[in-house]
N, C-alpha and C positions, 0 to 999 in steps of 0.2 A: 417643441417637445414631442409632435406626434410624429414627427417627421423623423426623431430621433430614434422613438419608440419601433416604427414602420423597422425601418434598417436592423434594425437589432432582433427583432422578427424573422426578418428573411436571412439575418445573417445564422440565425437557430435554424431556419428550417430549413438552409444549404447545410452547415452540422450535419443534421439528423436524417440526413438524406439517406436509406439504404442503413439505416441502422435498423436491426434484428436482435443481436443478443447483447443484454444488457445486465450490468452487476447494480445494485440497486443496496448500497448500506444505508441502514435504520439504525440510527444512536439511540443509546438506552436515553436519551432525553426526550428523545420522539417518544419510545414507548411506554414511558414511567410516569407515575406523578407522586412526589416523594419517594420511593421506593418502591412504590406500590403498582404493576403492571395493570395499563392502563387500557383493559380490553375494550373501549368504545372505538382508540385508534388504531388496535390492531385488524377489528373486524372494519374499519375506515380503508388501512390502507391495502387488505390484502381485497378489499374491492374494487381496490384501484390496480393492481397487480391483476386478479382475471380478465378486469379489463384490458389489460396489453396485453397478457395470455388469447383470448381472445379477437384481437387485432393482429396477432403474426408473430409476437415480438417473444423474444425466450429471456425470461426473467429468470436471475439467480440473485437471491437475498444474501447478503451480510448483516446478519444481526445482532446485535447488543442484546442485552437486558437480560441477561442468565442471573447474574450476580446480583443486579436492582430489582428483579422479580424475587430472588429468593431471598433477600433482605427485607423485602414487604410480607413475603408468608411467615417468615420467624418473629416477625412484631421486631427488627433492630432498629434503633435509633437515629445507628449510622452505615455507611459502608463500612466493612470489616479492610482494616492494615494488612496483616499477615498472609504468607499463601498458604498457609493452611486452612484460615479463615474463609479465603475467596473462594479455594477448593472446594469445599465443605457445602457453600454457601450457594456456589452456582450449580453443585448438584442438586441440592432442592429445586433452585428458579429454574434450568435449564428447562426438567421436567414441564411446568410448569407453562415457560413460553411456546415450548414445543407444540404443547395441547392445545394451547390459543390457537396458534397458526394452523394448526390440523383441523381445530373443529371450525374453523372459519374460511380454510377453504373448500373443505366440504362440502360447504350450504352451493357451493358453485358446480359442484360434481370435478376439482382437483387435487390430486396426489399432490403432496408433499416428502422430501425425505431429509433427516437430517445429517449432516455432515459436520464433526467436530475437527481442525486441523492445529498440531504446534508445527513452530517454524521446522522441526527437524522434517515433516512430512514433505516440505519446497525444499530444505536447502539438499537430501538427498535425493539423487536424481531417480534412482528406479520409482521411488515412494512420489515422489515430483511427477513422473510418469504416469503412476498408479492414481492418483485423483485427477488428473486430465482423464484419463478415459473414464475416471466413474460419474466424472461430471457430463464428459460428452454422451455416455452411453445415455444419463437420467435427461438430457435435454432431447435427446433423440425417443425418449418413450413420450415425452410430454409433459416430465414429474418436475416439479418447482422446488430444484435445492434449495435448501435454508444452511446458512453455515456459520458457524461462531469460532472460537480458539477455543481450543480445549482444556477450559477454568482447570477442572478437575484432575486432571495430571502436569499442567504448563507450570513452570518453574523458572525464574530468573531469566536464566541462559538461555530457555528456548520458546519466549516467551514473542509473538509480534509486537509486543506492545503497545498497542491497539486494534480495535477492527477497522478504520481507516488504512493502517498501513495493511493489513489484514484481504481487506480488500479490492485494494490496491495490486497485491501478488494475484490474488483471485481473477481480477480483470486480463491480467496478461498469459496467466495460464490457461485461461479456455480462448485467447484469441478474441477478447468481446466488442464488440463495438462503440460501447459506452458507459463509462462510469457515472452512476449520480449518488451522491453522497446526501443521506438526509438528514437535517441537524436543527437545532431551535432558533436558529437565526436565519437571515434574509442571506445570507450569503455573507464576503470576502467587504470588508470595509476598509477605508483608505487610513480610518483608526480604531480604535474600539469601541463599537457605541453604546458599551457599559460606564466608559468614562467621558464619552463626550459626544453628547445630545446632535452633535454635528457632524457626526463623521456619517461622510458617503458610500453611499452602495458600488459597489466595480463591478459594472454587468460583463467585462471580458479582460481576461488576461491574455495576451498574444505569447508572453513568456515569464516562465519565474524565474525569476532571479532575485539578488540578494533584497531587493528593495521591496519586493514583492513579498518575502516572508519575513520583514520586520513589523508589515503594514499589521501583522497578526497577533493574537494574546497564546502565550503558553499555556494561561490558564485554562480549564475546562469547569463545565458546573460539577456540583455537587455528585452526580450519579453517573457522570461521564469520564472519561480520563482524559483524550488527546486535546482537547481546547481546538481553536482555528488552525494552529501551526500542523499540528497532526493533518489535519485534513491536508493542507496547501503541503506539505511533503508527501503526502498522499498522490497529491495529484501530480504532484512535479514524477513521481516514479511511472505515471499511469500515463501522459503524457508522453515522457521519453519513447514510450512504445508505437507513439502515433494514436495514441485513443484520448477522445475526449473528456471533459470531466464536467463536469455540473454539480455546484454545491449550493443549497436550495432549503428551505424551511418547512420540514418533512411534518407542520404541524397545522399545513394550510389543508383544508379540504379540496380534493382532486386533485392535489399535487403534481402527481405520475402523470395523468392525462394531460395537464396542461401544458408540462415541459415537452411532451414528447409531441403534441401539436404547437411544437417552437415559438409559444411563448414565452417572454426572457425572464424567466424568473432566476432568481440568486445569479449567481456566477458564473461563467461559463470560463473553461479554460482549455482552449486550442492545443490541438497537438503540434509538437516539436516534429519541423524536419531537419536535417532526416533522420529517422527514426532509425532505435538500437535493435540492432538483428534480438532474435531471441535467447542466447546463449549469451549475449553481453550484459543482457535483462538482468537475467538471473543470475548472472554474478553483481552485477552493481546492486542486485536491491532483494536480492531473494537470500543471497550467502553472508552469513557473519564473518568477518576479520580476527583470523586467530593470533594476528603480528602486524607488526610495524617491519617496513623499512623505509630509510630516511636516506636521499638520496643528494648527489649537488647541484650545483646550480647548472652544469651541465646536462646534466640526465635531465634536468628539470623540462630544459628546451628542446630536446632531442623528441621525450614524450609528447610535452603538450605543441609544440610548434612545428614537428614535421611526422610525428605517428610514430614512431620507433618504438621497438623492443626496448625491455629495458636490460643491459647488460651489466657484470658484475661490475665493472667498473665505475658504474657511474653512485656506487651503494657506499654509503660510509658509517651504516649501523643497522644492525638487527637489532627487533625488540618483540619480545617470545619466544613461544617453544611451537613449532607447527614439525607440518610431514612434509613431503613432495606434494603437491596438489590441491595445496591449504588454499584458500583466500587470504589476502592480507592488505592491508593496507599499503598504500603509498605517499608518503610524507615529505614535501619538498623541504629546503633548507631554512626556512622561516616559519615553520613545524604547520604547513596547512598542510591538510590532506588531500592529493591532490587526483588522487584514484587509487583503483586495486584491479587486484587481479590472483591467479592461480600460478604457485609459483611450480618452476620446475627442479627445484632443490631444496633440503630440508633446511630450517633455522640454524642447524649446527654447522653445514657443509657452506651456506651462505656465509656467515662469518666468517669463515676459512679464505672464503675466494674475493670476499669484497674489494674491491679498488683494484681488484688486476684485471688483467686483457683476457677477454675469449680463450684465447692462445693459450693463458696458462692454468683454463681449469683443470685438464688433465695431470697436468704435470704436481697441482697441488693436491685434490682430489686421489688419484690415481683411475679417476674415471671422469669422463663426460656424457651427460643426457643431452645438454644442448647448450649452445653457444650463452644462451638469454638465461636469464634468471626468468624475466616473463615474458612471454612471447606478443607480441602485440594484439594479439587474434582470440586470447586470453584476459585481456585488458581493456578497464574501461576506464577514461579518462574526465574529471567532471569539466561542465561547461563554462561553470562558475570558479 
């Protein structure tokens, strides 16, 4: 057992080696108790954060607890359903958590600043742009972003859907070296140890895959949303990029300190090689799908089995309304989805040209952009 223990030490502190800037999410289960913002662990963990501040390391928080802080200021019962209610709701708490983190790093003599994002701020690219540098300029003053989704105006459609996946964009947009995810549990179990007294800790995953995010509960608790699977798609995006990931029980004291002096706490989960350029990134996991197209068995192995473009010919259905330049899905003939990518013809023109040759987009058309519907260089392909 110590011998097991030993290895798994060193195999954290080869990890962590030359790791600097670090993304650091806090679930509102870390910071809440009932609903109620739980300032004895916020001033806990933000002293374990000037402590990395302090040692080299540039910490950037993802935080929860807008909405479960201001569901404890308004006396609710429960979490509010509606988005007008969350809206509402995390304008009070946002307030609220903000001023914890500020008056508590303080006592340290550091800056904090806050940064709210919806998806539309990653999936357009000037705006995609525009918070890379404002992150890189606040790392380069020495200021500790704090960043949440922006309750108060996010809606459905532009919604991350968690601050794991949240997070997760965050890590690859500033380049970081490492994700730790902090949550109520020990980490990734071989089943859920809500229902069975006997399920095992998984101190490292080499790769996700499908078996790997069954081992998980959709469910989350009461004040959280994404449950384990959020995280573990979390990381599978964070991952893809070459970054590691660490999911760990954000309610232990010294938490921070100890993972980052490569003790094996929770989960650790290796990065994929090789790793997706940055532009592949951000269409597999930063862009929404505005369509479907559903292609044959051919095209199927063309893409996955030797890198190809995908060409009109191989498309036997469009499904939506997009433009040129849309993202969409890619749907093999047994309806999985099998990637996406940015197409170079609108929903309307695609239908038109499907199932013919290159050759004859002009002629049906009366114009041609390019041979491909999607250009290979445009597309990413999943692994699984």
């Amino acid at each position: 057992m110590k011998e097991k223990a030993s290895k798994l030490t060193d195999q954290r502190k080869a990890v962590l080696k030359g790791v600097k800037k670090i993304v650091i999410k806090i679930g509102s289960a870390v910071l809440t108790d009932k609903g109620i913002l739980h300032r004895p662990v916020v001033t806990r963990l933000v002293d374990d954060l000037a402590y990395l501040k302090k040692k080299g390391f540039q910490p950037v928080v993802v935080s929860s607890g807008a909405i479960a802080s201001g569901v404890g200021k308004l006396g609710l019962s429960r979490k509010p359903v509606t988005i007008p209610q969350k809206q509402a709701v995390a304008a009070i708490g946002q307030g609220r958590l903000m001023y914890a983190y500020e008056e508590a790093f303080d006592t340290h003599g550091l800056l904090v600043a806050q940064i709210l994002l919806t998806r539309d701020d990653l999936t357009n690219r000037q705006r995609y742009l525009n918070a890379k540098n404002t992150l890189t300029t606040l790392l380069d003053w020495g200021i500790i972003p704090i960043i949440n989704e922006n309750d108060t105006v996010a809606v459905d459609e532009i919604k991350f859907g968690d601050n794991d996946n949240l997070s997760a964009l965050i890590a690859h947009l500033i380049d970081s070296d490492l994700l730790i995810i902090l949550t109520d549990t020990e980490g990734l179990f071989d089943r859920d140890p809500r229902e069975d007294p006997k399920a095992c800790l998984i101190p490292v995953v080499e790769h996700i895959d499908g078996e790997v995010v069954e081992c998980t509960s959709k469910r989350s608790g009461q004040w959280g949303l994404g449950g384990m699977r959020s995280k573990i798609m979390a990381a599978r995006k964070v991952t893809a990029s070459g970054i590691p990931v660490i999911v760990t029980n954000g309610r232990k004291s010294g938490v921070l300190r100890d993972v980052l002096k490569g003790k094996p706490l929770g989960t650790l989960f290796l990065p994929e090689r090789p790793t997706l350029s940055r532009r592949k990134h951000w269409i597999a996991f930063a862009l929404k799908s505005k369509g479907e197209l559903i292609i044959d068995e051919g095209a199927q192995k063309a893409l996955i089995g030797k890198g190809k473009s995908l060409l009109p010919s191989g498309i036997v259905e469009v499904r939506g309304r997009f433009g040129v330049g849309a993202c969409v899905a890619i749907v093999g003939p047994l309806g999985r989805e099998i990637g996406k990518g940015l197409v170079n013809y609108s929903a309307a023109d695609i239908h038109k040209i499907s199932g013919l040759k290159s050759s004859e987009i002009e002629h049906r058309l009366e114009y041609k952009h390019s041979d491909e519907v999607i250009h290979r260089d445009n597309m990413v392909i999943n692994k699984d």
